[in-house]
C-alpha positions as CSV (number, residue, x, y, z in Angstrom):
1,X,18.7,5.5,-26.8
2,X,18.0,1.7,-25.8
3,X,16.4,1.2,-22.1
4,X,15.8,-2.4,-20.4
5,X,12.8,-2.3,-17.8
6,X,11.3,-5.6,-16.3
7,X,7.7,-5.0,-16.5
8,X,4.0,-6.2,-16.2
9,X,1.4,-5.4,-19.4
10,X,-1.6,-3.8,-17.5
11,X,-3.4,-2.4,-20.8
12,X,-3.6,-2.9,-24.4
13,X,-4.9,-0.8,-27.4
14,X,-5.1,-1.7,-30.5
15,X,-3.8,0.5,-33.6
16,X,-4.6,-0.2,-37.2
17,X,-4.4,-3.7,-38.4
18,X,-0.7,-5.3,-37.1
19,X,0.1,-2.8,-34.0
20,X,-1.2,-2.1,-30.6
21,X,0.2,0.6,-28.1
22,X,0.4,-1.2,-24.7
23,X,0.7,0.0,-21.5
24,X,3.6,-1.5,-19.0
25,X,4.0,-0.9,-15.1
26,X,7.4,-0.8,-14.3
27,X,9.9,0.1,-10.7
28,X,12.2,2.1,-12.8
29,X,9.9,4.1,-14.7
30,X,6.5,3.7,-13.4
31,X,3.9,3.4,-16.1
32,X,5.2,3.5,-19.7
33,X,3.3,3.8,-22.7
34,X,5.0,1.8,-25.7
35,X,4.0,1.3,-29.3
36,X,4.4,-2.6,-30.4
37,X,4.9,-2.2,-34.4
38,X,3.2,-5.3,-35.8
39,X,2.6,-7.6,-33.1
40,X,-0.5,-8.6,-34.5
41,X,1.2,-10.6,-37.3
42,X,1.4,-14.3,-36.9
43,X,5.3,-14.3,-37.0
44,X,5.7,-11.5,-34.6
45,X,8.3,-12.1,-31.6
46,X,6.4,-9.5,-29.5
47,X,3.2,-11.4,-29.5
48,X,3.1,-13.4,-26.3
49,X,5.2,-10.9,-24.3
50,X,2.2,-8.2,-25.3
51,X,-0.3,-9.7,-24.1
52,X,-2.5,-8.2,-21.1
53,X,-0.7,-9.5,-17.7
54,X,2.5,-10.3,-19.6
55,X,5.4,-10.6,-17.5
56,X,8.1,-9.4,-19.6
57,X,12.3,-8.2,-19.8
58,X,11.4,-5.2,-22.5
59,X,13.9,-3.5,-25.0
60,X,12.4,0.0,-25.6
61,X,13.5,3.1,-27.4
62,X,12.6,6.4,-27.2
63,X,11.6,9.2,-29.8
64,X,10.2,12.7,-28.6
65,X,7.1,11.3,-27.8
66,X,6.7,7.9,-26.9
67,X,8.4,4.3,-26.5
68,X,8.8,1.8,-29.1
69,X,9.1,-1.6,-28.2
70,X,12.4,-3.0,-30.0
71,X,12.3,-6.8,-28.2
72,X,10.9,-8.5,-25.4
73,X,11.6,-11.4,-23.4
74,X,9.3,-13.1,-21.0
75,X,10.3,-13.8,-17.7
76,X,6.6,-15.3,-16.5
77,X,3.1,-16.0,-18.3
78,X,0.0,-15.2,-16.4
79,X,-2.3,-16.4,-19.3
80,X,-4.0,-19.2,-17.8
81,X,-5.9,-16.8,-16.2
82,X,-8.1,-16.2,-18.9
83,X,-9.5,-19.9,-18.4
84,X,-11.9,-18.7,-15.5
85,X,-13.9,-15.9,-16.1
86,X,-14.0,-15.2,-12.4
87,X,-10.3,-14.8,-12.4
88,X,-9.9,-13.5,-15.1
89,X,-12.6,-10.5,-14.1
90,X,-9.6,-10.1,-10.7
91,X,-6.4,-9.8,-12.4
92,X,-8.4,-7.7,-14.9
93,X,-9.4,-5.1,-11.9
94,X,-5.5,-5.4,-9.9
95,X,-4.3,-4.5,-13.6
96,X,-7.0,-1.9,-14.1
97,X,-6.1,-0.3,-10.3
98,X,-2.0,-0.3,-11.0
99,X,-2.7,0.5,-14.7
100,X,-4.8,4.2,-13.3
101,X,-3.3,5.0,-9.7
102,X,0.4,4.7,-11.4
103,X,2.5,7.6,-12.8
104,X,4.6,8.1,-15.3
105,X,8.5,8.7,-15.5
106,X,8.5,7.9,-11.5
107,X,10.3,5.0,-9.6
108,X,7.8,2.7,-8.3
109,X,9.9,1.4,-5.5
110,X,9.0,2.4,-2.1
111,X,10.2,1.6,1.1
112,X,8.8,-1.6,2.7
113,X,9.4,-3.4,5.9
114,X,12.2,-5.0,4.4
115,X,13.9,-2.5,2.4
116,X,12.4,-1.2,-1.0
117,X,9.6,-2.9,-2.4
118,X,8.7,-4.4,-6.0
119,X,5.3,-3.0,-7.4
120,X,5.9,-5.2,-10.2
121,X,7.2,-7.9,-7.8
122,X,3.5,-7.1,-5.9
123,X,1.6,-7.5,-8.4
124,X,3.1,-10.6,-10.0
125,X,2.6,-12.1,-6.6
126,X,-1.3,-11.5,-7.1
127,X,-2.0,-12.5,-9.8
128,X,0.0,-15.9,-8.9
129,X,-2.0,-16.1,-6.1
130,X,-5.2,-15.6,-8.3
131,X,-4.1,-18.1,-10.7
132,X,-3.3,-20.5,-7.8
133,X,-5.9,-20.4,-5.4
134,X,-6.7,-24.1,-5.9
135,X,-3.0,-25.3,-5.5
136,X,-2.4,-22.7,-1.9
137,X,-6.3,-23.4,-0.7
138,X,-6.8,-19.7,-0.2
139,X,-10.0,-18.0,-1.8
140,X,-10.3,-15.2,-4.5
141,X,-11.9,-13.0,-1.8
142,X,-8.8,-13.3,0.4
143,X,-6.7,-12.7,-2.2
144,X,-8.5,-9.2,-3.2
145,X,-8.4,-8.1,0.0
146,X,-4.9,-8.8,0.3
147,X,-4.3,-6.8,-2.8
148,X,-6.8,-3.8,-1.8
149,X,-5.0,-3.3,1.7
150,X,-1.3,-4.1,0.7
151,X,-1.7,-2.0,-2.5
152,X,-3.6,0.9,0.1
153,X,-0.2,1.3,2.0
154,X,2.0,0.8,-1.5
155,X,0.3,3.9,-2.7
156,X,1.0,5.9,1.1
157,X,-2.5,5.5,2.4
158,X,-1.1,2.7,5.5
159,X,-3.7,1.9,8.3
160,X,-2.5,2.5,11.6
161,X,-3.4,-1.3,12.8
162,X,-1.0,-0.9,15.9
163,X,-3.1,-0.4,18.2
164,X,-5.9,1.9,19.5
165,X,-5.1,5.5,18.3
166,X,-6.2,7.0,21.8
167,X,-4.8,4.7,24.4
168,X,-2.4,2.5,22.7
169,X,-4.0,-0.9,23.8
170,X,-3.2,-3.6,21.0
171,X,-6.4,-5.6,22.1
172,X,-9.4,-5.0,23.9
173,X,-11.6,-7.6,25.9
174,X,-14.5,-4.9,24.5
175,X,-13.5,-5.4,20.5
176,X,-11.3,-2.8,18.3
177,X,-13.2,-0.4,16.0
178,X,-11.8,0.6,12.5
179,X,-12.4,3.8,11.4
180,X,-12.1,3.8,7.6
181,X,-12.3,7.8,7.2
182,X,-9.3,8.1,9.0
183,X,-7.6,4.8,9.1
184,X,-7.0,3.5,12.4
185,X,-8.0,1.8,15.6
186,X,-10.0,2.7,18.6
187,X,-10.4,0.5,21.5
188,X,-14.0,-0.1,22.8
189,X,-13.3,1.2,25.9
190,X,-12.0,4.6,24.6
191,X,-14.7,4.5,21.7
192,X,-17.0,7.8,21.8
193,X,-19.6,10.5,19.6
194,X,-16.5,12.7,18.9
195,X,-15.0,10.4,16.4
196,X,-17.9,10.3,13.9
197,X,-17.9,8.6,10.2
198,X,-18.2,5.0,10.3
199,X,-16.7,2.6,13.2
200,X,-16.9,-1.0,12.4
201,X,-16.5,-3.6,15.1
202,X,-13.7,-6.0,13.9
203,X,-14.0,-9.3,14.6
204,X,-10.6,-10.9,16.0
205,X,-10.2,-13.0,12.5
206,X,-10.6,-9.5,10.6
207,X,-8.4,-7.9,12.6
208,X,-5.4,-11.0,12.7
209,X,-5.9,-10.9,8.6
210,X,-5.6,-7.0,8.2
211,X,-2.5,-6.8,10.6
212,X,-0.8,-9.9,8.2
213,X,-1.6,-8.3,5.0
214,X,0.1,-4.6,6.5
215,X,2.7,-5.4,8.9
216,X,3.8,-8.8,7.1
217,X,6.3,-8.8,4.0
218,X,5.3,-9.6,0.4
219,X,6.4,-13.4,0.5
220,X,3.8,-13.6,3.6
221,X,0.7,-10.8,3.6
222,X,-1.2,-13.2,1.6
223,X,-0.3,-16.3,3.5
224,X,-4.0,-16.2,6.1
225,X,-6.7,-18.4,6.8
226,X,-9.8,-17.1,8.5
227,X,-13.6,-18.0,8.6
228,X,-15.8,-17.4,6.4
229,X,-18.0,-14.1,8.1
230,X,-14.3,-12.8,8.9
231,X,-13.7,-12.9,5.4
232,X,-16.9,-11.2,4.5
233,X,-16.2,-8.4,6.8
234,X,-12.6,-8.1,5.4
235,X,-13.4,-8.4,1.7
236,X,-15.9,-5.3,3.0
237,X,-13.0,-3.4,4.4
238,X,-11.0,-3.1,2.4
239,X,-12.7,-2.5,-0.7
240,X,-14.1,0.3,0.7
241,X,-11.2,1.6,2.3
242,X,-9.3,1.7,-1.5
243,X,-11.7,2.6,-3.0
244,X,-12.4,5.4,-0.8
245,X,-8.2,6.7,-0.2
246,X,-7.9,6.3,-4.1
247,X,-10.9,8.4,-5.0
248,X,-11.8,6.1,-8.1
249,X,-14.2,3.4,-9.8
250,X,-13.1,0.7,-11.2
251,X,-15.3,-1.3,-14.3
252,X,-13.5,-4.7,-14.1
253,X,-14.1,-4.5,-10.3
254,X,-18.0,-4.3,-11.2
255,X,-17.8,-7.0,-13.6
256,X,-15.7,-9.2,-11.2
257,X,-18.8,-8.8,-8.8
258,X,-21.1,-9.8,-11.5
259,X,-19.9,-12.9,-12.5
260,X,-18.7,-14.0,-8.6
Protein backbone atom coordinates (compact mmCIF):
# COMPACT_ATOMS: atom_id res chain seq x y z
CA UNK A 1 0.00 0.00 0.00
CA UNK A 2 1.50 3.34 -1.37
CA UNK A 3 0.79 6.64 0.96
CA UNK A 4 1.76 10.40 -0.13
CA UNK A 5 2.50 12.64 3.04
CA UNK A 6 4.03 16.21 2.70
CA UNK A 7 6.55 16.26 5.37
CA UNK A 8 9.50 17.92 7.28
CA UNK A 9 12.83 15.43 8.10
CA UNK A 10 13.29 16.27 11.99
CA UNK A 11 15.84 13.26 12.67
CA UNK A 12 18.18 11.03 10.99
CA UNK A 13 19.94 7.62 11.88
CA UNK A 14 22.15 6.10 10.09
CA UNK A 15 22.07 2.14 9.27
CA UNK A 16 24.91 0.18 7.80
CA UNK A 17 26.87 1.70 5.08
CA UNK A 18 24.15 3.06 2.16
CA UNK A 19 20.85 3.51 4.46
CA UNK A 20 19.56 5.63 7.25
CA UNK A 21 16.08 5.34 8.94
CA UNK A 22 14.76 8.99 9.19
CA UNK A 23 12.24 10.38 11.00
CA UNK A 24 9.44 12.72 9.25
CA UNK A 25 6.70 15.04 10.89
CA UNK A 26 3.80 15.01 8.99
CA UNK A 27 -0.46 16.58 9.45
CA UNK A 28 -1.72 13.37 8.23
CA UNK A 29 0.16 10.96 10.19
CA UNK A 30 2.05 12.81 12.78
CA UNK A 31 5.61 11.46 13.17
CA UNK A 32 6.57 8.54 10.87
CA UNK A 33 9.48 6.60 11.03
CA UNK A 34 10.78 5.55 7.45
CA UNK A 35 13.71 3.40 6.27
CA UNK A 36 15.66 5.25 3.22
CA UNK A 37 17.40 2.01 1.41
CA UNK A 38 20.62 3.42 0.08
CA UNK A 39 20.47 6.97 0.25
CA UNK A 40 23.95 7.15 1.10
CA UNK A 41 25.07 6.21 -2.33
CA UNK A 42 26.29 8.94 -4.58
CA UNK A 43 23.52 8.30 -7.32
CA UNK A 44 20.72 8.00 -4.89
CA UNK A 45 17.46 10.17 -5.71
CA UNK A 46 16.57 10.19 -1.94
CA UNK A 47 19.68 12.01 -0.96
CA UNK A 48 18.80 15.68 -0.77
CA UNK A 49 15.10 15.07 0.18
CA UNK A 50 16.70 13.04 3.40
CA UNK A 51 18.45 15.28 4.69
CA UNK A 52 17.79 16.77 8.35
CA UNK A 53 15.08 19.84 7.78
CA UNK A 54 14.21 18.50 4.39
CA UNK A 55 11.06 19.72 3.14
CA UNK A 56 9.75 16.97 1.13
CA UNK A 57 6.36 15.33 -1.03
CA UNK A 58 7.26 11.54 0.22
CA UNK A 59 6.17 8.06 -1.47
CA UNK A 60 6.14 5.55 1.34
CA UNK A 61 5.06 1.99 1.75
CA UNK A 62 4.24 0.08 4.52
CA UNK A 63 5.22 -3.52 5.80
CA UNK A 64 4.12 -4.80 9.32
CA UNK A 65 6.52 -2.76 10.94
CA UNK A 66 7.73 0.20 9.46
CA UNK A 67 7.70 2.62 6.32
CA UNK A 68 9.95 2.43 3.40
CA UNK A 69 10.58 5.29 1.56
CA UNK A 70 9.83 4.50 -2.26
CA UNK A 71 10.44 8.31 -3.78
CA UNK A 72 10.62 11.68 -2.68
CA UNK A 73 10.18 15.01 -4.08
CA UNK A 74 11.22 18.28 -2.46
CA UNK A 75 9.02 20.90 -2.22
CA UNK A 76 11.57 23.41 -0.10
CA UNK A 77 15.38 23.17 1.02
CA UNK A 78 16.21 24.52 4.43
CA UNK A 79 20.05 23.58 4.01
CA UNK A 80 21.51 26.83 4.08
CA UNK A 81 21.00 26.67 7.53
CA UNK A 82 23.90 24.74 8.24
CA UNK A 83 26.11 27.83 7.12
CA UNK A 84 25.73 29.46 10.65
CA UNK A 85 26.41 27.48 13.45
CA UNK A 86 24.08 29.66 15.57
CA UNK A 87 21.25 28.81 13.26
CA UNK A 88 21.95 25.91 12.69
CA UNK A 89 22.09 24.99 16.77
CA UNK A 90 17.85 26.71 16.36
CA UNK A 91 16.33 24.75 13.69
CA UNK A 92 18.38 21.88 15.28
CA UNK A 93 16.30 22.38 18.74
CA UNK A 94 12.55 23.41 16.78
CA UNK A 95 13.37 19.95 14.97
CA UNK A 96 14.49 18.23 18.13
CA UNK A 97 11.00 19.74 20.14
CA UNK A 98 8.46 18.61 17.08
CA UNK A 99 10.72 15.50 16.51
CA UNK A 100 9.91 14.38 20.72
CA UNK A 101 6.53 16.12 21.71
CA UNK A 102 4.92 14.53 18.30
CA UNK A 103 3.02 11.23 18.12
CA UNK A 104 2.64 8.69 15.91
CA UNK A 105 -0.25 7.48 13.61
CA UNK A 106 -2.16 10.91 14.78
CA UNK A 107 -3.28 14.01 12.60
CA UNK A 108 -1.28 16.95 13.45
CA UNK A 109 -3.89 19.41 12.40
CA UNK A 110 -5.50 21.36 15.07
CA UNK A 111 -7.80 24.03 15.10
CA UNK A 112 -6.41 27.52 14.82
CA UNK A 113 -7.79 30.92 14.60
CA UNK A 114 -8.34 30.51 11.11
CA UNK A 115 -9.53 27.06 10.65
CA UNK A 116 -7.12 24.00 11.04
CA UNK A 117 -3.56 24.66 11.28
CA UNK A 118 -0.32 23.22 9.50
CA UNK A 119 2.42 21.82 12.03
CA UNK A 120 4.42 21.17 9.07
CA UNK A 121 3.22 24.47 7.60
CA UNK A 122 4.53 25.96 11.44
CA UNK A 123 7.44 24.73 11.39
CA UNK A 124 8.59 25.47 7.80
CA UNK A 125 7.64 29.03 8.67
CA UNK A 126 10.42 28.85 11.44
CA UNK A 127 12.91 27.70 10.19
CA UNK A 128 12.36 30.33 7.15
CA UNK A 129 12.28 32.79 9.59
CA UNK A 130 15.68 31.42 11.10
CA UNK A 131 17.23 31.24 7.87
CA UNK A 132 16.02 34.86 7.04
CA UNK A 133 16.55 36.86 9.86
CA UNK A 134 18.87 39.10 7.93
CA UNK A 135 16.47 39.61 4.88
CA UNK A 136 13.00 40.32 7.58
CA UNK A 137 15.46 42.34 10.30
CA UNK A 138 14.02 40.20 13.12
CA UNK A 139 16.48 38.48 15.62
CA UNK A 140 17.07 34.73 16.39
CA UNK A 141 15.82 35.44 19.92
CA UNK A 142 12.45 36.73 18.59
CA UNK A 143 12.10 34.00 16.40
CA UNK A 144 12.55 31.29 19.36
CA UNK A 145 10.15 32.79 21.31
CA UNK A 146 7.84 32.92 18.64
CA UNK A 147 8.25 29.25 18.12
CA UNK A 148 8.27 28.34 22.02
CA UNK A 149 4.83 30.14 22.61
CA UNK A 150 3.05 29.48 19.22
CA UNK A 151 4.26 25.72 19.43
CA UNK A 152 2.92 25.97 23.56
CA UNK A 153 -0.70 26.56 22.33
CA UNK A 154 -0.14 24.00 19.09
CA UNK A 155 0.45 21.33 21.55
CA UNK A 156 -2.92 22.52 23.96
CA UNK A 157 -1.02 24.32 26.60
CA UNK A 158 -2.56 28.21 25.31
CA UNK A 159 -1.90 31.21 27.72
CA UNK A 160 -4.86 32.93 28.68
CA UNK A 161 -3.31 36.55 27.46
CA UNK A 162 -6.89 38.10 27.38
CA UNK A 163 -6.92 39.76 30.05
CA UNK A 164 -6.51 39.61 33.88
CA UNK A 165 -7.93 36.12 35.03
CA UNK A 166 -9.76 37.80 38.10
CA UNK A 167 -11.23 40.98 36.88
CA UNK A 168 -11.15 40.89 33.25
CA UNK A 169 -9.19 44.19 32.70
CA UNK A 170 -7.10 43.94 29.36
CA UNK A 171 -4.56 46.56 30.73
CA UNK A 172 -3.59 47.96 33.90
CA UNK A 173 -2.04 51.54 34.64
CA UNK A 174 -0.34 49.20 37.67
CA UNK A 175 1.35 46.52 34.96
CA UNK A 176 -0.04 42.79 34.12
CA UNK A 177 1.58 39.87 35.93
CA UNK A 178 2.11 36.39 34.09
CA UNK A 179 1.91 33.56 36.00
CA UNK A 180 3.70 30.79 34.23
CA UNK A 181 2.46 27.81 36.57
CA UNK A 182 -0.85 28.46 35.53
CA UNK A 183 -0.76 30.39 32.41
CA UNK A 184 -2.49 33.59 32.58
CA UNK A 185 -2.82 37.19 33.58
CA UNK A 186 -3.45 39.09 36.73
CA UNK A 187 -3.90 42.72 36.90
CA UNK A 188 -1.74 44.65 39.57
CA UNK A 189 -4.52 45.85 41.21
CA UNK A 190 -6.15 42.39 41.78
CA UNK A 191 -2.51 40.82 42.25
CA UNK A 192 -2.30 39.08 45.90
CA UNK A 193 -0.30 36.11 48.40
CA UNK A 194 -3.09 33.51 47.31
CA UNK A 195 -1.81 33.04 43.86
CA UNK A 196 1.73 31.83 44.68
CA UNK A 197 4.50 30.34 42.17
CA UNK A 198 6.13 32.90 40.13
CA UNK A 199 4.47 36.38 38.93
CA UNK A 200 6.50 38.22 36.55
CA UNK A 201 5.80 41.87 35.90
CA UNK A 202 5.43 42.17 32.03
CA UNK A 203 6.63 44.96 30.49
CA UNK A 204 4.10 46.52 27.75
CA UNK A 205 6.58 45.36 24.85
CA UNK A 206 6.47 41.75 26.40
CA UNK A 207 3.13 41.73 26.68
CA UNK A 208 2.18 43.42 22.87
CA UNK A 209 4.76 40.41 21.51
CA UNK A 210 3.20 37.44 23.48
CA UNK A 211 -0.45 38.60 22.58
CA UNK A 212 0.91 38.68 18.54
CA UNK A 213 2.64 35.37 18.73
CA UNK A 214 -0.96 33.63 20.44
CA UNK A 215 -3.87 35.53 19.26
CA UNK A 216 -2.25 36.33 15.61
CA UNK A 217 -2.32 33.76 12.64
CA UNK A 218 0.69 31.87 11.33
CA UNK A 219 1.44 34.35 8.30
CA UNK A 220 1.73 37.12 11.20
CA UNK A 221 2.77 35.66 15.02
CA UNK A 222 6.25 36.21 13.98
CA UNK A 223 5.84 39.56 12.33
CA UNK A 224 7.00 42.00 15.97
CA UNK A 225 9.50 44.43 16.79
CA UNK A 226 10.19 45.23 20.33
CA UNK A 227 13.23 46.53 22.43
CA UNK A 228 15.84 44.91 23.31
CA UNK A 229 15.10 44.25 27.53
CA UNK A 230 11.44 43.30 26.15
CA UNK A 231 12.98 40.80 24.20
CA UNK A 232 15.13 39.49 26.98
CA UNK A 233 12.13 39.14 29.23
CA UNK A 234 10.22 37.33 26.36
CA UNK A 235 13.00 35.00 25.20
CA UNK A 236 12.87 34.27 29.29
CA UNK A 237 9.13 33.46 29.09
CA UNK A 238 8.71 31.59 27.08
CA UNK A 239 11.37 29.14 27.28
CA UNK A 240 10.47 28.49 30.51
CA UNK A 241 6.87 28.32 30.05
CA UNK A 242 7.64 25.19 27.16
CA UNK A 243 9.84 23.94 28.78
CA UNK A 244 7.99 23.69 31.85
CA UNK A 245 4.10 22.59 30.05
CA UNK A 246 6.20 20.01 28.00
CA UNK A 247 7.97 18.40 30.91
CA UNK A 248 11.35 17.93 28.77
CA UNK A 249 15.11 18.91 28.09
CA UNK A 250 16.22 19.62 25.10
CA UNK A 251 20.28 19.07 24.07
CA UNK A 252 20.35 21.23 20.81
CA UNK A 253 18.59 23.95 22.97
CA UNK A 254 21.79 23.75 25.40
CA UNK A 255 24.07 23.89 22.53
CA UNK A 256 22.21 26.77 20.84
CA UNK A 257 22.90 28.65 24.18
CA UNK A 258 26.51 27.73 24.01
CA UNK A 259 27.47 28.97 20.81
CA UNK A 260 24.87 32.37 21.02
Amino acid sequence: MLMTYDGIVVGRRDVGDNSCFVDIVTDQRGLIEANAHGVKKINSSLMSSTALFSYSTFCLSRGKSQYTINSAKPKYSFHEISSDVKKLALGSYFAQAVRYCTSSEQSQYVRGKTGAESLVRFLAVALYETINTEKTGRTLSAVKSTFELHYSSVLGFTPNLIGCNNCGEYECARGMYFLPDRGYLVCADCLNPEYGGEAVLLREETLFAMRTVVFKPLSECFKFRISEKSERQLSNICERYFLRHTERSFTALEFYKTVK
